[in-house]
C-alpha positions as CSV (number, residue, x, y, z in Angstrom):
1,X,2.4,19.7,1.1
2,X,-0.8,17.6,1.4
3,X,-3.0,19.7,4.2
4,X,-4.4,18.4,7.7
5,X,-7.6,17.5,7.1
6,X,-6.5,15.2,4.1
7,X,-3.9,13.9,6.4
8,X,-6.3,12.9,9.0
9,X,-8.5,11.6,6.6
10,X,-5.9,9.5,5.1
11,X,-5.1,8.0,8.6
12,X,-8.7,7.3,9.5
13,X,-9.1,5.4,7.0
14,X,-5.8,3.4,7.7
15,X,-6.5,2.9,11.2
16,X,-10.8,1.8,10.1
17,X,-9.2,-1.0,7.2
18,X,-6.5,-2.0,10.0
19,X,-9.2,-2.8,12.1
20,X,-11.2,-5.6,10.4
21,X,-8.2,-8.5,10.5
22,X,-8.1,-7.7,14.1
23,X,-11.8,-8.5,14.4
24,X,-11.7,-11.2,12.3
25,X,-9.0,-12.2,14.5
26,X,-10.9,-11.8,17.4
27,X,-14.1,-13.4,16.0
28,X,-12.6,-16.5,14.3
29,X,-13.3,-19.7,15.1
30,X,-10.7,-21.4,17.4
31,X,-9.4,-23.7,15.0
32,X,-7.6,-20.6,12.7
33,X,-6.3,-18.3,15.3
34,X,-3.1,-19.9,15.1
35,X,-2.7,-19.2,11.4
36,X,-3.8,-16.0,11.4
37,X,-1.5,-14.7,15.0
38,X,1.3,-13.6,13.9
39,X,0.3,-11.6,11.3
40,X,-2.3,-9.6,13.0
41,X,0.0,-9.5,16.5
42,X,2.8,-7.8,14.9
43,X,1.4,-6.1,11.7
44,X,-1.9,-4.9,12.4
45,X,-2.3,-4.4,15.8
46,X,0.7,-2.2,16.0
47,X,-0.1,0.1,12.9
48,X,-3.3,0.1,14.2
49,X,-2.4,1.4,17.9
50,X,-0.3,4.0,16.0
51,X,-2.5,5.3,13.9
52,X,-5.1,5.6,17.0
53,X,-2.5,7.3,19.0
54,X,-1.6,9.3,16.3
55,X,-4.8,10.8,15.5
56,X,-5.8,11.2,19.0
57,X,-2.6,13.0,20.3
58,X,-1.1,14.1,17.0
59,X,-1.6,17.4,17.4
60,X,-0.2,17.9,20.6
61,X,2.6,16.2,19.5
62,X,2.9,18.9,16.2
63,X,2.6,21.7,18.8
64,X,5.5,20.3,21.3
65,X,7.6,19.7,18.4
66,X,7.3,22.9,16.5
67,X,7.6,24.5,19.8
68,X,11.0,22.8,20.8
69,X,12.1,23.7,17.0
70,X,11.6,27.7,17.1
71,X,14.5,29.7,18.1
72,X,14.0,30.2,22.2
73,X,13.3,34.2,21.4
74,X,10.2,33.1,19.4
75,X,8.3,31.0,21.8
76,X,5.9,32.7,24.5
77,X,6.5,31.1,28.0
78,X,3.3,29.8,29.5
């Protein structure tokens, strides 16, 4: 398996590239927003709020997960 740090890595750099349409988006002039919408409304902004969320709360996500699959004899009650 490919380990954590190379994981997070990988995603960091997803969410930094993700990033640039939407401020190219944002920065634009007025006359090419309407070309350009779509594409960052329902590509990159929500890979990009993924990946943030992702890397943010992933590994409390991992923990809850991994505890809910362990047998119920194998996880300490907090």
């Amino acid at each position: 398996m490919i380990k954590q740090a190379t994981r997070r890595s990988i995603l960091r750099w997803i969410h930094i590239l993700l990033s640039f349409p939407v401020i190219g988006y944002i920065y634009s002039p007025f006359e090419e927003i309407p070309r350009t919408a779509p594409v960052v409304r329902y590509l990159f902004l929500p890979v990009l709020i993924l990946t943030g969320l992702w890397l943010w709360k992933g590994p409390a996500v991992r923990r809850l997960v991994s505890r809910k699959a362990a047998p119920s004899g194998m996880v300490d009650n907090l």
